[in-house]
N, C-alpha and C positions, 0 to 999 in steps of 0.2 A: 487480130483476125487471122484467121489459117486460110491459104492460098488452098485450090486443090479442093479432094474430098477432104471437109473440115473435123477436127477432132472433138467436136460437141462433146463438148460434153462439159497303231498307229503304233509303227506305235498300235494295234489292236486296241482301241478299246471295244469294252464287252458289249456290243449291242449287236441284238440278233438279227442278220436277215433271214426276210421273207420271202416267197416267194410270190413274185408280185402276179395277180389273176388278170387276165384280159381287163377286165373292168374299173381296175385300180391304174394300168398302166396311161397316161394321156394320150391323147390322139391328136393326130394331126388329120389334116383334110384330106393327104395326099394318100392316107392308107389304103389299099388294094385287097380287096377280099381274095382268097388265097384260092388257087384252082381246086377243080371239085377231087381230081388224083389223087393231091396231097391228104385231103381230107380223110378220104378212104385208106389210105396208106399208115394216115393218123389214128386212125381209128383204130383199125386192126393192132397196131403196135399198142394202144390202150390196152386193147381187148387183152393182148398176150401178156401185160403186165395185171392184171387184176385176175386173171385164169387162177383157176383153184378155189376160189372162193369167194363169198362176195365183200365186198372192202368198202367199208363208210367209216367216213370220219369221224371223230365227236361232233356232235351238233356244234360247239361252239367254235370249232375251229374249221368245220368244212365251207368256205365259201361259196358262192354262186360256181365258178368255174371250174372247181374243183367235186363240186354236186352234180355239174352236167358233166363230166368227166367219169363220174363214177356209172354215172345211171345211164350213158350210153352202155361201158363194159360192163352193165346188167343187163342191160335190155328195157330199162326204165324210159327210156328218149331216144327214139329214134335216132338215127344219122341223119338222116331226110331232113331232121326237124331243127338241126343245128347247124350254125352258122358255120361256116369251114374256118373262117377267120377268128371264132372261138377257141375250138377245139384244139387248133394248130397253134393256137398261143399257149393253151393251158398245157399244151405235150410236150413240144419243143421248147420253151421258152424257162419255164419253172424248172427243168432239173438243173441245164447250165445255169443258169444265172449267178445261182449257190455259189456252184464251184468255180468259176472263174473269178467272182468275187474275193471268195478265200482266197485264192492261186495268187491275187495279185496283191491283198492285204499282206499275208506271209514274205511277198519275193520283195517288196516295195518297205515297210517297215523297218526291215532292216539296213535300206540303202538310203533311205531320204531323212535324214537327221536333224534337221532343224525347221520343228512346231511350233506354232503356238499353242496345240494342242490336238491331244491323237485321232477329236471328231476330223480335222482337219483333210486326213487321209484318206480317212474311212470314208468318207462324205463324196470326195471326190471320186473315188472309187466306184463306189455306190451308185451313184448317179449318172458318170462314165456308161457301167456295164446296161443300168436300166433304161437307157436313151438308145442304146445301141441294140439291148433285145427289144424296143418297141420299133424301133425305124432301120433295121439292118441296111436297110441301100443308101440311108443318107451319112454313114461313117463309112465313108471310101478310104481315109488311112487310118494306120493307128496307131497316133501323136495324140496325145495330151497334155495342152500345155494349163498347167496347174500353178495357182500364187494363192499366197497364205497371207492374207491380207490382216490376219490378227500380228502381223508380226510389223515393228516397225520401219520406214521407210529407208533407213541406214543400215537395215541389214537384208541378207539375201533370202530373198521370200517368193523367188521363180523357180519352177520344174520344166522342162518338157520330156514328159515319159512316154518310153515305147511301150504300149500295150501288148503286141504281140511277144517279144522279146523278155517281156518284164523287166526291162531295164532304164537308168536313165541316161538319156540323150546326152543332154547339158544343165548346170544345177548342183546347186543354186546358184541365181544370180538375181541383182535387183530389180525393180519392176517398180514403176510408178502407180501411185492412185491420182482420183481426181480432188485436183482442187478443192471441190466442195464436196469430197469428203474427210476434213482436218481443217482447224481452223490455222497449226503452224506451217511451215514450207516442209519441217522434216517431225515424223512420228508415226505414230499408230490411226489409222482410219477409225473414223467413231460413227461416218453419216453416208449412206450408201439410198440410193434413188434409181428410182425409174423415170424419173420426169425431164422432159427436154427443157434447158437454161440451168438445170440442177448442177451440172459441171462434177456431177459426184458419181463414183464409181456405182456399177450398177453389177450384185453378186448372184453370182447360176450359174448356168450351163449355157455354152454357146457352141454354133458349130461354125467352121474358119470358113471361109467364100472365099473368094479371087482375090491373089496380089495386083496392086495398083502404085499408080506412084503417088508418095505421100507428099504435101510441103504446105512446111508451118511455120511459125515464127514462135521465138524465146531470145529475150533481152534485147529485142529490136528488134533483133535480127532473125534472116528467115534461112531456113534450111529445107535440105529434098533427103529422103529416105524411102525404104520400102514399106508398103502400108497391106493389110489384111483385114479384108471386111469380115464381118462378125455378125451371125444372127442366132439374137437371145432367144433361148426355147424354154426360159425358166419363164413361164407367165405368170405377169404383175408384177416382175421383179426386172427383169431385161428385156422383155420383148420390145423395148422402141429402142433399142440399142442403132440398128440398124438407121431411124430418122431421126436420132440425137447423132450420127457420124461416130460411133463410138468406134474405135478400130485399134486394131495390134499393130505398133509401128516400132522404128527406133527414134529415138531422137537425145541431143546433146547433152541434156539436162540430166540422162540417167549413167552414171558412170558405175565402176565396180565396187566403188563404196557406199555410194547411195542415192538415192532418185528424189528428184526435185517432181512437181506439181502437176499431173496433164488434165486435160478438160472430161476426165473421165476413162481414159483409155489407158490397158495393162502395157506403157511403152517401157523396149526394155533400151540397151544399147544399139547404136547403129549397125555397130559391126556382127553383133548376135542377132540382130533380126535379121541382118542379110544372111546367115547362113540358116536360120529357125524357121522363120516364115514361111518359104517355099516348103518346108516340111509337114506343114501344119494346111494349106491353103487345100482349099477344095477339097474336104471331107476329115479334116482332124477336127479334135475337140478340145476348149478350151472351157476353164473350171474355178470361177473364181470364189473364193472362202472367206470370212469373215465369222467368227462366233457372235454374228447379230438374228436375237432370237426370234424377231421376224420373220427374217427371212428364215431360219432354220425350219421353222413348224409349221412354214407354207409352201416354200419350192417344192411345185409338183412331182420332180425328179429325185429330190430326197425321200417326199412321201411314198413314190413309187418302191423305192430301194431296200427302205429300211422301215422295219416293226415301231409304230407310233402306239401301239397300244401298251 
């Protein structure tokens, strides 16, 4: 039993992204319809990009957002008649998205060398930048701490990258899975859960919450570290991460050649979470991978990112 809050628990490759429409991005409760200003300010910047002539898409490729986008800078739909929290996604949101994407596949590719494979990257990436254009206030730094969990337990399968920088922090270095996901102490994870008593690592996107003190026990014995709550925003995949006590800590069992079993939680070494964690806490992102197809063709945050057609 764990004393304390308990531990319950690409390389390019070729795949195109999209630009994801207000209506494909998920939603949180918290989102805030955008002042009427911006809207106006949005609109007009529309208008000065379609000037010349009138611009439609192929029917098969113009979305909803990208329809009302066009048919305000005709005069097809009102401004009045549009949601400002639309318009302002479909203007701001779609050109960057692209290109920071690329910015970071490009600078990142060639610094982070050891995959199980180049979706790996790219996935995190992806996911990273479309969590960040749907919810901009809730990524207050920008840390991503990334693990490639297609890789086995005895080798180094932790990042934490700076996003603004394009660089990495620290990495590779090891990182535990949970328990019930492997059935030996050391290897490749095969069984990833969202269910509390699953003890199995839980794969998506998280955003890092407040350092706390952690203390747990391994081999009888009990130990204190730094700990980092964690809340899943990949729903149906992580989101009870937070009532399973799923969290980022250090603990004993994970040394520099390879990580022994946790109840679910990405722990790395004691000494590296003491200087990571605070990096990470209150508004970084953490990203964890696995080539399990499940999850790949459901997390909402990869559907967001990247071309599924």
């Amino acid at each position: 039993m764990l004393v304390g809050f308990p531990e319950r628990s690409y390389l390019f490759r070729a795949r195109r992204y999209v630009l994801p429409s207000a209506a494909s991005l998920p939603k949180r409760e918290d989102n805030m319809a955008r002042p009427k200003m911006l809207q106006n300010v949005l609109i007009g910047a529309t208008a000065a990009l379609f000037v010349g002539g009138r611009y439609m898409l192929p029917s098969h490729t113009q979305g909803p957002v990208m329809a009302t986008v066009a048919s305000i800078a005709t005069g097809e739909v009102s401004a009045a008649s549009t949601p400002a929290t639309t318009t302002a996604k479909a203007i701001t949101a779609a050109p960057g998205l692209a290109g920071e994407v690329k910015s970071a596949l490009d600078a990142f590719s060639t610094i982070v060398p050891k995959l199980s494979s180049p979706q790996a990257l790219n996935d995190a990436i992806g996911a990273y930048y479309a969590f960040k254009t749907a919810h901009p206030n809730d990524v207050k730094k920008p840390y991503l701490y990334f693990v490639d969990y297609g890789l086995p337990s005895t080798t180094t399968r932790g990042y934490v990258l700076d996003m603004s920088s394009l660089s990495i922090v620290e990495g590779p270095f090891t990182v535990a899975h949970g328990r019930g996901s492997s059935t030996s102490q050391f290897g490749v994870p095969t069984h990833f859960s969202n269910s509390s008593g699953s003890k199995a690592t839980s794969l998506g996107l998280y955003v890092a919450q407040q350092l706390y003190a952690f203390h747990g026990h391994t081999g009888g014995s009990g130990y204190s570290s730094i700990g980092l709550k964690l809340e899943g925003v990949s729903t149906g995949f992580n989101d009870k991460a937070g009532a399973r006590g799923v969290v980022a800590h250090g603990a004993p069992y994970v040394t520099p050649t390879r990580a022994g079993r946790s109840e679910g939680c990405p722990a790395m070494e004691p000494a590296r979470a003491q200087r990571l964690l605070p990096k990470l806490a209150n508004g970084g992102m953490v990203f964890l991978y696995a080539p399990n197809s499940h999850w790949l063709a459901g997390d909402p945050w990869l559907q967001a990112a990247a071309n599924q057609g």
